[in-house]
DRENDO-1510 file (C-alpha; in Angstrom, 1 decimal, always signed):
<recs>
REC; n; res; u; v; w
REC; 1; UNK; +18.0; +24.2; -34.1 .
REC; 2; UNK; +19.6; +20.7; -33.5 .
REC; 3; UNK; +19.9; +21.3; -29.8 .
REC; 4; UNK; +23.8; +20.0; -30.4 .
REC; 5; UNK; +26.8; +22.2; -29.2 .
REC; 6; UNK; +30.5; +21.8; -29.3 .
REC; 7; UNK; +30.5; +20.3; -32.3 .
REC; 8; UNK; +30.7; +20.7; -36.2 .
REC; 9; UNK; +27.2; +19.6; -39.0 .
REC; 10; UNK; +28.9; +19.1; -42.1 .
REC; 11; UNK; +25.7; +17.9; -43.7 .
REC; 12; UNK; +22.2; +18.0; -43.2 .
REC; 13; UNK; +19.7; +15.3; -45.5 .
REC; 14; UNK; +16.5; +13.3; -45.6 .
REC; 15; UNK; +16.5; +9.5; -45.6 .
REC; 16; UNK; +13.5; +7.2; -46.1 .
REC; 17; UNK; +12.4; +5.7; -42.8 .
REC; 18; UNK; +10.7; +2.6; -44.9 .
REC; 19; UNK; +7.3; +3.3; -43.6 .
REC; 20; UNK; +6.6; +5.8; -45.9 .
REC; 21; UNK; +7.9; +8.6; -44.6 .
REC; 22; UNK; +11.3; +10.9; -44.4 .
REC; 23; UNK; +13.8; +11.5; -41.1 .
REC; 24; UNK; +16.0; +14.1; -41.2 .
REC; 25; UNK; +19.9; +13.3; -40.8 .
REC; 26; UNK; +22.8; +15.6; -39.5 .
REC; 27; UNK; +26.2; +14.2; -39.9 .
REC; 28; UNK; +28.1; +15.5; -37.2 .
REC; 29; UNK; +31.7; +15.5; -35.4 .
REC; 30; UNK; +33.1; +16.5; -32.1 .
REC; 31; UNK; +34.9; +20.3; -32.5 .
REC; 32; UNK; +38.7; +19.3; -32.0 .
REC; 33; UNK; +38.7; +20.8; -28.3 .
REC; 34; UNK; +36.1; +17.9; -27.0 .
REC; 35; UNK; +37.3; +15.0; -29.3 .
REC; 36; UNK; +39.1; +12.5; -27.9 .
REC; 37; UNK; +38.4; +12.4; -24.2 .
REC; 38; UNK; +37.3; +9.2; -22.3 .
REC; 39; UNK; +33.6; +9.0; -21.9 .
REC; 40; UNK; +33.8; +7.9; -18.1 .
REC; 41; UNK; +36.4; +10.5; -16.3 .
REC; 42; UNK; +36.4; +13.2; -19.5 .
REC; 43; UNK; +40.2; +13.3; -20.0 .
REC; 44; UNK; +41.9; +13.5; -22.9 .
REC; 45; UNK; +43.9; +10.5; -24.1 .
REC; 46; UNK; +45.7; +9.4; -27.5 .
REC; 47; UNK; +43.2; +7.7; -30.1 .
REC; 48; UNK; +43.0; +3.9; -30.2 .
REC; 49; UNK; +41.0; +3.2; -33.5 .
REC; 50; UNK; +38.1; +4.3; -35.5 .
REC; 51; UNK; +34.8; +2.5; -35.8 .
REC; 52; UNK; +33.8; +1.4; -39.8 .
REC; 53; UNK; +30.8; +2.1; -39.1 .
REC; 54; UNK; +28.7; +5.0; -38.4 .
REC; 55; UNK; +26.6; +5.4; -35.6 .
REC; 56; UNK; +23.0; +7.6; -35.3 .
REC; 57; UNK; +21.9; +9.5; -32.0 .
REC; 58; UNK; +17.9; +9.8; -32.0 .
REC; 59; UNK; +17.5; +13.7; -31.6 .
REC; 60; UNK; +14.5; +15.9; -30.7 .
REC; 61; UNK; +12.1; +15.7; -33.0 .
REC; 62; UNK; +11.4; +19.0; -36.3 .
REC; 63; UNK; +8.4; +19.4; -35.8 .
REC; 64; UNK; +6.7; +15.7; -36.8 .
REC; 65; UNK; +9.7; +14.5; -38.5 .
REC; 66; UNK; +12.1; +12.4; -36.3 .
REC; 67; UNK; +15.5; +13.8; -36.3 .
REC; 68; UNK; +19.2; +11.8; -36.0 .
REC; 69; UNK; +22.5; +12.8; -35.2 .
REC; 70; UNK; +25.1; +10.2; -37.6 .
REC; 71; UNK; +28.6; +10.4; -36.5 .
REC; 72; UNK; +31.8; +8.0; -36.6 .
REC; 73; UNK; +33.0; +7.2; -33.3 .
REC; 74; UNK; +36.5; +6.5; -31.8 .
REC; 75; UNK; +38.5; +4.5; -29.2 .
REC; 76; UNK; +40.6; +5.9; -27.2 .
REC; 77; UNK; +43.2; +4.6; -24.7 .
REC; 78; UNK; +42.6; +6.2; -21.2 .
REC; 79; UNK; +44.9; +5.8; -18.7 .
REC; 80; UNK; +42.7; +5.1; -15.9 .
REC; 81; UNK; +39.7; +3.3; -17.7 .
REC; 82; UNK; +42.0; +1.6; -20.5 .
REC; 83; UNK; +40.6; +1.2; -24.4 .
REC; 84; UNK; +36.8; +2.7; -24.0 .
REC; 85; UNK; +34.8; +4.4; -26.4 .
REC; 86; UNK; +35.2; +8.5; -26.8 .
REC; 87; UNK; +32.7; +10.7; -25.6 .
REC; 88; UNK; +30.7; +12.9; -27.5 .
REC; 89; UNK; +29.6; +16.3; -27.0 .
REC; 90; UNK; +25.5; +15.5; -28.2 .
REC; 91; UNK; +25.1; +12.1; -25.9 .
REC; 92; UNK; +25.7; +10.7; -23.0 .
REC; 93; UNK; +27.8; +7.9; -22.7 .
REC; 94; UNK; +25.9; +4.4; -23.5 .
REC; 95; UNK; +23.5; +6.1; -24.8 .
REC; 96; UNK; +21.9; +6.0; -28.4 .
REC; 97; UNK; +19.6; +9.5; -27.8 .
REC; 98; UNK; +20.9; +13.1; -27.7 .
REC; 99; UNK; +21.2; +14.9; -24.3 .
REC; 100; UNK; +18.3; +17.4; -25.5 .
REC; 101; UNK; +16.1; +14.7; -26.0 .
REC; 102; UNK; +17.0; +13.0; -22.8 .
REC; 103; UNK; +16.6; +15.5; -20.8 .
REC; 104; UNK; +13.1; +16.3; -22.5 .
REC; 105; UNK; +12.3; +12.7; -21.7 .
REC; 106; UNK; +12.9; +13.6; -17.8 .
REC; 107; UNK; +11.6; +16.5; -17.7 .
REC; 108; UNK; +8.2; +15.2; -19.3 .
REC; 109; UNK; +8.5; +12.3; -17.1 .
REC; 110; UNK; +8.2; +14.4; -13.9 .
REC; 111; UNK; +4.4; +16.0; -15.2 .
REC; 112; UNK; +3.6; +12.5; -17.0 .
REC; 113; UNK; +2.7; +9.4; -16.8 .
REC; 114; UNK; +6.2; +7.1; -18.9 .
REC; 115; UNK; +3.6; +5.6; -21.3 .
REC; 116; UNK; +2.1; +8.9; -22.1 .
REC; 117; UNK; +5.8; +10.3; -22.6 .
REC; 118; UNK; +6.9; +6.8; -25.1 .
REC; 119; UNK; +3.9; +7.7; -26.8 .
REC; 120; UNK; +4.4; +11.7; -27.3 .
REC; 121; UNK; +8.5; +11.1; -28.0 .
REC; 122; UNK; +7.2; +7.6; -30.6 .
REC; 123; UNK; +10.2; +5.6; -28.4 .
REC; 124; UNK; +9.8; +2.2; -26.4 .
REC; 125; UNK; +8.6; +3.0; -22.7 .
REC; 126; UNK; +11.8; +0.9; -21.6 .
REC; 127; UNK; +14.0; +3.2; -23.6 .
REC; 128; UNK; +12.3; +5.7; -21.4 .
REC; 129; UNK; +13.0; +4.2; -18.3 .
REC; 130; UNK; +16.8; +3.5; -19.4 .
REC; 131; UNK; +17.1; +7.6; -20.0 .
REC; 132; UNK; +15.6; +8.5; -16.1 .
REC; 133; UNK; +18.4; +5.6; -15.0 .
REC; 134; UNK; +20.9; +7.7; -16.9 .
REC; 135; UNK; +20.0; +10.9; -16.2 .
REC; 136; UNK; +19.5; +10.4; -12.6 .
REC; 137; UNK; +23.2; +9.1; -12.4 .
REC; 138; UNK; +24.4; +11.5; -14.4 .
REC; 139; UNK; +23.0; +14.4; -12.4 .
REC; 140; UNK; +23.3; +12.6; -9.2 .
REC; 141; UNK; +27.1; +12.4; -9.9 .
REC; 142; UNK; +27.4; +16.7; -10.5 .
REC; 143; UNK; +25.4; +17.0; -7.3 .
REC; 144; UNK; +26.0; +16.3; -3.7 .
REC; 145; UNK; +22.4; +15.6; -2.3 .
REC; 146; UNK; +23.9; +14.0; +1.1 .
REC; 147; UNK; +25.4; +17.5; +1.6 .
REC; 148; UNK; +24.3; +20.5; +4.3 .
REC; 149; UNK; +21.8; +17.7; +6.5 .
REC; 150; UNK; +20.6; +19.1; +9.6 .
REC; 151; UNK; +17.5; +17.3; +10.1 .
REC; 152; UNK; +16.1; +14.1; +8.7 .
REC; 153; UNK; +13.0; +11.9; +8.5 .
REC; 154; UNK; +13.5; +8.5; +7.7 .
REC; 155; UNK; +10.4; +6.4; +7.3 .
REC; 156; UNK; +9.8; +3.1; +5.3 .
REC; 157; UNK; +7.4; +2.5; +1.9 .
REC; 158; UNK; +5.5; -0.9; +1.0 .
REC; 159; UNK; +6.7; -1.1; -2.9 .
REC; 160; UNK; +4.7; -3.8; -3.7 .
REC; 161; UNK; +3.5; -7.0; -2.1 .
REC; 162; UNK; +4.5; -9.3; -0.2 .
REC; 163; UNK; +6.7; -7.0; +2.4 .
REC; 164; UNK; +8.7; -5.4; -0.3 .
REC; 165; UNK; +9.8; -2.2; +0.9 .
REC; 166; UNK; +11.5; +1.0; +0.6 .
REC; 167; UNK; +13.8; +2.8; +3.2 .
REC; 168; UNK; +13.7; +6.3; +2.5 .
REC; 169; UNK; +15.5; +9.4; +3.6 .
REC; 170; UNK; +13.9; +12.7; +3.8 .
REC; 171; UNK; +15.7; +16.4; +4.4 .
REC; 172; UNK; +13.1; +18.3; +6.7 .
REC; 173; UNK; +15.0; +22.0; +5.4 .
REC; 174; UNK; +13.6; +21.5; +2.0 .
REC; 175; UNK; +11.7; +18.4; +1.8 .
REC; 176; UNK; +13.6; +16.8; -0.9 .
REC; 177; UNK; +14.5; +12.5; -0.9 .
REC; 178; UNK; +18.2; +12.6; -0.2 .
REC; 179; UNK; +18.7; +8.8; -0.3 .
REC; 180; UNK; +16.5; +5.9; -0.7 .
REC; 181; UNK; +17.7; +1.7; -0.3 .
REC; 182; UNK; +15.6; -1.6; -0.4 .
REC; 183; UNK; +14.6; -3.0; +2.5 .
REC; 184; UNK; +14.1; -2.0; +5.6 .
REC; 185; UNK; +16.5; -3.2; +7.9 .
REC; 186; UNK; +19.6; -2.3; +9.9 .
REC; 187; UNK; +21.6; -3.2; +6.6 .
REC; 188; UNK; +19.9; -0.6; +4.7 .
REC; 189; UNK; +19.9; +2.5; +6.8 .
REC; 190; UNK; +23.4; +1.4; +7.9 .
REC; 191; UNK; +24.4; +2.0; +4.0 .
REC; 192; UNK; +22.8; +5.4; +3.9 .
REC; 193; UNK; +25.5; +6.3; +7.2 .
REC; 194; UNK; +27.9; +4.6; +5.4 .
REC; 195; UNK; +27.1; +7.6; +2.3 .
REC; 196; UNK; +26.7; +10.2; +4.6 .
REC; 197; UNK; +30.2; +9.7; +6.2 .
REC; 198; UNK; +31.0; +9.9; +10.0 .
REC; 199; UNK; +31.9; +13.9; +9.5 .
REC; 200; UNK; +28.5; +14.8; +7.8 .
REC; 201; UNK; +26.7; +12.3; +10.4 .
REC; 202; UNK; +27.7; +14.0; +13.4 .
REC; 203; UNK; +26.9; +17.4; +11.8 .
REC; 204; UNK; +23.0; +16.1; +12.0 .
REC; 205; UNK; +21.0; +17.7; +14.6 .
REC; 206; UNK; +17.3; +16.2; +14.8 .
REC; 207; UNK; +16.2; +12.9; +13.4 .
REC; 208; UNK; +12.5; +11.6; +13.2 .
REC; 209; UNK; +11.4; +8.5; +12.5 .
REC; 210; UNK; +8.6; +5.7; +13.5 .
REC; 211; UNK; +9.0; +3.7; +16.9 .
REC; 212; UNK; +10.9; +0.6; +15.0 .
REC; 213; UNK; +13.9; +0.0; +17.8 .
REC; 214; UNK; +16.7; -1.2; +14.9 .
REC; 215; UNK; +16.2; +2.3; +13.5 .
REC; 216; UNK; +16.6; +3.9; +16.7 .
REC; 217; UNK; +19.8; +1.2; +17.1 .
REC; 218; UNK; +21.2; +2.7; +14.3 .
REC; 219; UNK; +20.5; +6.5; +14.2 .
REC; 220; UNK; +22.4; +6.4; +17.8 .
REC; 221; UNK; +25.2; +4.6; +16.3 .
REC; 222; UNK; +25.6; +6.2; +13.7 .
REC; 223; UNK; +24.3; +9.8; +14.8 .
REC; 224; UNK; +24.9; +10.2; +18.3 .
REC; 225; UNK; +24.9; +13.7; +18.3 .
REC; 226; UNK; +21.4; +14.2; +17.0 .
REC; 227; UNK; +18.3; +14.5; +18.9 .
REC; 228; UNK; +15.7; +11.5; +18.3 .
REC; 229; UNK; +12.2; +12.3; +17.5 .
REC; 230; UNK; +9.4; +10.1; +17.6 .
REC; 231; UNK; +6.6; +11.2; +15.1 .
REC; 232; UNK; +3.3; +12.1; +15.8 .
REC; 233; UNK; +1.6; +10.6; +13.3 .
REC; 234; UNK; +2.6; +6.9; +14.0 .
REC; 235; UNK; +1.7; +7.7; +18.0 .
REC; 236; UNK; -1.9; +8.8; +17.2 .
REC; 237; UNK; -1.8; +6.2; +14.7 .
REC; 238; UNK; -1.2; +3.5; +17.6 .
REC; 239; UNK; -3.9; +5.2; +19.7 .
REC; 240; UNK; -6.2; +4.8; +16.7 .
REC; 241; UNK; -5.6; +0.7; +16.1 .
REC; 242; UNK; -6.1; +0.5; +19.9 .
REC; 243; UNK; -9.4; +1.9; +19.2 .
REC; 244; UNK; -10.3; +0.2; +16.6 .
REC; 245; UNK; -9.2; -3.1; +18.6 .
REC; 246; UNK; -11.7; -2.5; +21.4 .
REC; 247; UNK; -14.6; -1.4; +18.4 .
REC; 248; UNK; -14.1; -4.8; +16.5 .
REC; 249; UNK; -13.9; -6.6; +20.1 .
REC; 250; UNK; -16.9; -4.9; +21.6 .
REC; 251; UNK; -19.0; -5.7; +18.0 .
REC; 252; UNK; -17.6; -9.8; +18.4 .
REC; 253; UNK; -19.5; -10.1; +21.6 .
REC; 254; UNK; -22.9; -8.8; +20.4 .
REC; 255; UNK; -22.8; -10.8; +17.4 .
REC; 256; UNK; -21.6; -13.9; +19.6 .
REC; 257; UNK; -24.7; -12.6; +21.8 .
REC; 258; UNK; -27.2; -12.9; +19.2 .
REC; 259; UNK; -27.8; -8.8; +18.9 .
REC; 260; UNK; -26.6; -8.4; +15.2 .
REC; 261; UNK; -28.6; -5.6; +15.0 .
REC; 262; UNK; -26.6; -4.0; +17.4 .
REC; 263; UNK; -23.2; -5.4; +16.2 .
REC; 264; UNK; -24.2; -3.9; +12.7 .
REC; 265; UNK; -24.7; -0.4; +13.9 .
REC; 266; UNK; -21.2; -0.7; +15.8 .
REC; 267; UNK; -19.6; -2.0; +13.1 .
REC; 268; UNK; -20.8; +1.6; +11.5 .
REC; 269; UNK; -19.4; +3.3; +13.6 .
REC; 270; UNK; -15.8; +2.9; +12.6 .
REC; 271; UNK; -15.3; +6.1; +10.6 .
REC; 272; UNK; -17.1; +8.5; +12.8 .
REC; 273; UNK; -14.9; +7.2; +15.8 .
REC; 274; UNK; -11.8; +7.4; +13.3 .
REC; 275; UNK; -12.0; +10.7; +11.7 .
REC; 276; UNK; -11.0; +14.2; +12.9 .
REC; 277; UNK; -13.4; +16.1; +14.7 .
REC; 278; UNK; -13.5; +18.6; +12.5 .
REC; 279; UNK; -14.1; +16.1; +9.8 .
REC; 280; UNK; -17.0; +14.8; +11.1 .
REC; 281; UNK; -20.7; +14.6; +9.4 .
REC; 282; UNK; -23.6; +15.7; +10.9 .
REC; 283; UNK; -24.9; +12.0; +10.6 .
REC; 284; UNK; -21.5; +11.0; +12.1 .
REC; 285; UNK; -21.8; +13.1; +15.0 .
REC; 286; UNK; -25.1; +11.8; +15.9 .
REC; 287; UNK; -23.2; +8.6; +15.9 .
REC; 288; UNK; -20.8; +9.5; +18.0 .
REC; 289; UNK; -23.3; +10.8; +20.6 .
REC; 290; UNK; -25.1; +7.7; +20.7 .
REC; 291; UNK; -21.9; +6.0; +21.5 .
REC; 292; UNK; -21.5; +8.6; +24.3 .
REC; 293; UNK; -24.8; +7.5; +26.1 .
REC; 294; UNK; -24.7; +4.0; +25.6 .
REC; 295; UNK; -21.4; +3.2; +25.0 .
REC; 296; UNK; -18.9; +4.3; +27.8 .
REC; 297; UNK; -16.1; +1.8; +27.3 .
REC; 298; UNK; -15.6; +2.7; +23.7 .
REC; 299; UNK; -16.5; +6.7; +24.1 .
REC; 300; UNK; -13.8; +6.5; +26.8 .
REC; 301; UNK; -11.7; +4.9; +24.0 .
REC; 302; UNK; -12.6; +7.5; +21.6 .
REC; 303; UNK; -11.7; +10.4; +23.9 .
REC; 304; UNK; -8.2; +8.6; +24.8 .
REC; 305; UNK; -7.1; +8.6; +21.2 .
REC; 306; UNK; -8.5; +12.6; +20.9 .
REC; 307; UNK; -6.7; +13.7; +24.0 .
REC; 308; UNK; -3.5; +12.0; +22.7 .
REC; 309; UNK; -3.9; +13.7; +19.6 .
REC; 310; UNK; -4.5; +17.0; +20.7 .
REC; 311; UNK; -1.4; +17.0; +23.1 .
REC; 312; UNK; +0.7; +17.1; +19.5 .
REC; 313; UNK; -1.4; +20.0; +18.2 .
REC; 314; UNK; -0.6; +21.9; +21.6 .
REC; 315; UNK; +1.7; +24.5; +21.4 .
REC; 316; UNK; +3.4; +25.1; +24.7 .
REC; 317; UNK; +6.3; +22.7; +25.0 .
REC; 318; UNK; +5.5; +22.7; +29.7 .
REC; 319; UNK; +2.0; +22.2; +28.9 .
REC; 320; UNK; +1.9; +19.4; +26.3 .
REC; 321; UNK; +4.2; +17.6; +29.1 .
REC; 322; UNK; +1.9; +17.9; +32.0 .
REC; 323; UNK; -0.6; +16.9; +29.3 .
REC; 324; UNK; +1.0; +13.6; +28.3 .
REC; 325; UNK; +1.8; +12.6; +31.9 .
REC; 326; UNK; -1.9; +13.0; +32.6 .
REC; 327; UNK; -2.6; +10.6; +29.6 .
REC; 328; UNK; -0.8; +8.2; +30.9 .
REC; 329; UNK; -2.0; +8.1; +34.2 .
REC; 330; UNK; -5.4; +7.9; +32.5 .
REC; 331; UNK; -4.8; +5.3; +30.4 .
REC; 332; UNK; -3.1; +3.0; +33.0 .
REC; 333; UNK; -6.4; +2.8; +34.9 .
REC; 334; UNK; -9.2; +3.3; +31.9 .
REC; 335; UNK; -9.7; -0.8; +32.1 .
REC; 336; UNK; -9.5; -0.8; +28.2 .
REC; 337; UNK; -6.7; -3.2; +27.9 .
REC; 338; UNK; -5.6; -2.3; +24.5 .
REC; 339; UNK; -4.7; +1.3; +26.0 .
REC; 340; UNK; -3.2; -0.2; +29.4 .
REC; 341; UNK; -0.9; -1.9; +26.6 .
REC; 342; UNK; -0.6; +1.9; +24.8 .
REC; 343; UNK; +0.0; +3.6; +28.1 .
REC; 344; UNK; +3.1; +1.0; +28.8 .
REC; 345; UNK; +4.7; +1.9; +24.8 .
REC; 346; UNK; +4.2; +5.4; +25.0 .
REC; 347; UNK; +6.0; +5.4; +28.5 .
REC; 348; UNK; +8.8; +3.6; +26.8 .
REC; 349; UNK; +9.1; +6.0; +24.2 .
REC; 350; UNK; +8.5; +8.7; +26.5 .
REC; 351; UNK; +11.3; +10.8; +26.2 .
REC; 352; UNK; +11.4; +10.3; +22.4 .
REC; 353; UNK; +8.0; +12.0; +22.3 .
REC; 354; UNK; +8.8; +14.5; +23.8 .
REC; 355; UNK; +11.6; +15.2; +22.2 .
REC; 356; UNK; +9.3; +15.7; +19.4 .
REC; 357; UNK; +7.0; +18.0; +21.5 .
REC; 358; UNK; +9.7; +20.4; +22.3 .
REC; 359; UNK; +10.9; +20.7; +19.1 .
REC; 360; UNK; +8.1; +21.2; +16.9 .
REC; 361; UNK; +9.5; +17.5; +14.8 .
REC; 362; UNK; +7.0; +15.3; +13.1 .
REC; 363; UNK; +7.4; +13.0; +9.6 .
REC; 364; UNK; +5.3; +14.9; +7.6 .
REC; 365; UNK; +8.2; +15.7; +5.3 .
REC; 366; UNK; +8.8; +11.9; +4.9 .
REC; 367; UNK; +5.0; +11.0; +4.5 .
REC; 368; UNK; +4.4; +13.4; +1.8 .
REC; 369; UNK; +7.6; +11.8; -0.3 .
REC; 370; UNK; +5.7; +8.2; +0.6 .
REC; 371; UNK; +2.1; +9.7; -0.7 .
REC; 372; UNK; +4.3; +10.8; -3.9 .
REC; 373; UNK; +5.9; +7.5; -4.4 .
REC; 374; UNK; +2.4; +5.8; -4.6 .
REC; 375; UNK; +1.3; +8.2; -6.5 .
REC; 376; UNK; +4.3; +7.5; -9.2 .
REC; 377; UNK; +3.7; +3.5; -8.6 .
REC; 378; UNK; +0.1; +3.7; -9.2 .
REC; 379; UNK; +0.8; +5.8; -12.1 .
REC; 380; UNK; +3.3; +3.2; -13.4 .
REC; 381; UNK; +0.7; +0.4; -12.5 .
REC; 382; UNK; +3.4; -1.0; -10.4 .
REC; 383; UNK; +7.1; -1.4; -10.3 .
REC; 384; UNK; +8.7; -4.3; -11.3 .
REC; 385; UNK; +11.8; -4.0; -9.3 .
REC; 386; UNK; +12.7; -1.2; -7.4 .
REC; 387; UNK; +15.7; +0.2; -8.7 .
REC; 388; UNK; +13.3; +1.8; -11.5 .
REC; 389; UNK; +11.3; +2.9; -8.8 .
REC; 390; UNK; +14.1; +4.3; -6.8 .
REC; 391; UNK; +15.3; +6.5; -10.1 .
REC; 392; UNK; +12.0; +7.8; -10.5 .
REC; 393; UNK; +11.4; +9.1; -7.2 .
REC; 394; UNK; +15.5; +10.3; -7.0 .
REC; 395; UNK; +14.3; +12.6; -10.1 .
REC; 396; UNK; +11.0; +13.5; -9.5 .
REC; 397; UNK; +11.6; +14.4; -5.7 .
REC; 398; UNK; +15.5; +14.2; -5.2 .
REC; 399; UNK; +15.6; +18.0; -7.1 .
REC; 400; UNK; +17.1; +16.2; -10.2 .
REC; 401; UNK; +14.4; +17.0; -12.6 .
REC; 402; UNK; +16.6; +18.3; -15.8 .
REC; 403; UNK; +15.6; +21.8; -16.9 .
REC; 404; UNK; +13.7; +21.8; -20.6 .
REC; 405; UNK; +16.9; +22.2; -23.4 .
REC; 406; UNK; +17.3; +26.1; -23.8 .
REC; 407; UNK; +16.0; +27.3; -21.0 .
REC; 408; UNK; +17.6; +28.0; -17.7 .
</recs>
């Protein structure tokens, strides 16, 4: 009933809670074969002293009545860690809340929003952020996440602003977050290789990431072995800003020419020149054909960022090559001078892409754990700092979500 094993209730009573109501108390003591052991390694070591004082564990709640655990707590004197508090059976260490209702905390955190959870459990949302810092290290520390990597996306998050961001780490096999660091630098992703190990790092086999060179500096240092991947989203993405360069461009020199009637229906434009095809409206292909006959610089644009686009979605490895070298010849002499600029990156990072091509790589793994991170800081209203954030997104997508007490 009390969620509490290993250990012995020699009395179970209700207290006033001075507010008018009752809480239920259970005093409680370790069964002799998990009593005295060291709350940081788990051994057993020879008592130190005894505590005067009693100490209460908040427990899952009896239906509306708040529960506690009350126990007297020891000292012992551990070899390793020297005099430290004894561990208990019904906590984890440090902590002033039952395991059960830790892990129910996590668990609800996962499918909540925290406020909604401090509000359900009638506990301080901070004391809910302390338990998803302790249960994250706690599970973290039974479980190898770094372990079996093959292939891996790593891709960067804005946190919050002001350029704070988030490298994060992304296992394209299951689509879990297997590591995440602040800031997104050589520093950082040279920490996660640091974790990984140089055994583990040469067992990796495909790597994706964006076309920032100190990651690429890094993944061949610390992975040579692997095959780099240039993703597919942050290519069309480039073609896409190109576009929108020559749109913006093209709408500046009507307004500076006095037709701002014309500059108005340009400026439009942007989303029918943006989107899918697929995607489009019926008013926003009319658009688009408009911009076909009176437009050909930025239809030519347009059809630049679809071919490039398409040459991703094709699915014969020889044929998306002769594709891509046709690009480029085309955008070398289109006279657009934001894709001249395109055509000389994507010949730089030719052999990246096509790396990509042939073996069927992208980031979408890594951008689905970024749309889930916004998703927990808009939830959140924002993270302070982003350890908080880190623990969050380590439980909710790292596979470290506790089950519910009492069921498997």
């Amino acid at each position: 009933m009390l969620g509490v094993e290993h250990a012995v209730i020699e009395s179970v009573e209700l207290e006033a809670d001075g507010r008018g109501g009752e809480v239920l108390i259970a005093r409680v003591r370790p069964k002799g074969g998990v009593a005295r052991r060291c709350s940081r390694c788990q051994r057993r070591c020879p008592g130190y002293d005894t505590s005067a004082d009693s100490r209460r564990w908040r427990g899952l709640d009896l239906g509306s009545m708040r529960v506690f655990l009350q126990a007297t707590t020891r000292r012992v004197s551990c070899p390793e860690h020297g005099v430290i508090v004894a561990a208990v059976p019904w906590a984890r260490a440090g902590s002033r809340f039952t395991t059960a209702f830790e892990d129910t905390a996590a668990w609800l955190v996962c499918h909540a929003a925290l406020s909604v959870v401090a509000v359900l459990l009638r506990v301080a949302w901070r004391s809910v952020s302390d338990i998803v810092t302790r249960v994250v290290a706690d599970r973290a520390g039974q479980l190898d996440r770094l372990a079996g990597l093959r292939r891996i996306g790593i891709d960067e998050i804005s946190y919050r602003k002001r350029q704070r961001y988030l490298l994060v780490v992304t296992c394209h096999d299951t689509g879990r977050l297997v590591w995440a660091g602040k800031d997104r630098n050589k520093q950082t992703l040279g920490r996660f290789f640091d974790d990984l190990g140089a055994d583990r790092a040469a067992a990796l086999t495909h790597i994706s990431a964006d076309g920032a060179e100190w990651i690429h500096d890094v993944v061949t240092a610390g992975a040579p072995r692997a095959v780099l991947c240039l993703d597919a989203f942050h290519v069309v993405a480039w073609a896409s800003e190109a576009l929108e360069k020559i749109r913006r461009e093209m709408a500046a020199r009507l307004r500076a020419g006095g037709h701002h009637d014309e500059a108005a229906a340009l400026g439009r434009s942007r989303w029918a020149l943006l989107k899918n095809p697929p995607a489009l409206s019926s008013d926003q292909r009319a658009t688009l054909a408009g911009i076909a006959q009176a437009n050909g610089g930025l239809y030519r644009a347009y059809l630049l960022k679809e071919q490039l686009r398409e040459i991703f979605a094709c699915r014969d490895p020889a044929t998306a090559r002769t594709l891509l070298a046709g690009w480029i010849a085309w955008a070398r002499r289109c006279r657009l001078p934001a894709f001249v600029r395109l055509a000389r990156t994507i010949t730089r990072y030719k052999q990246l892409i096509l790396n990509a091509i042939d073996h069927s790589l992208s980031n979408a793994r890594s951008e689905a754990t970024n749309t889930h991170l916004r998703l927990l800081t808009r939830r959140a209203y924002g993270y302070r700092g982003p350890e908080a954030l880190i623990a969050m997104a380590t439980l909710t997508r790292g596979g470290l979500c506790p089950p519910l007490p009492g069921r498997s």
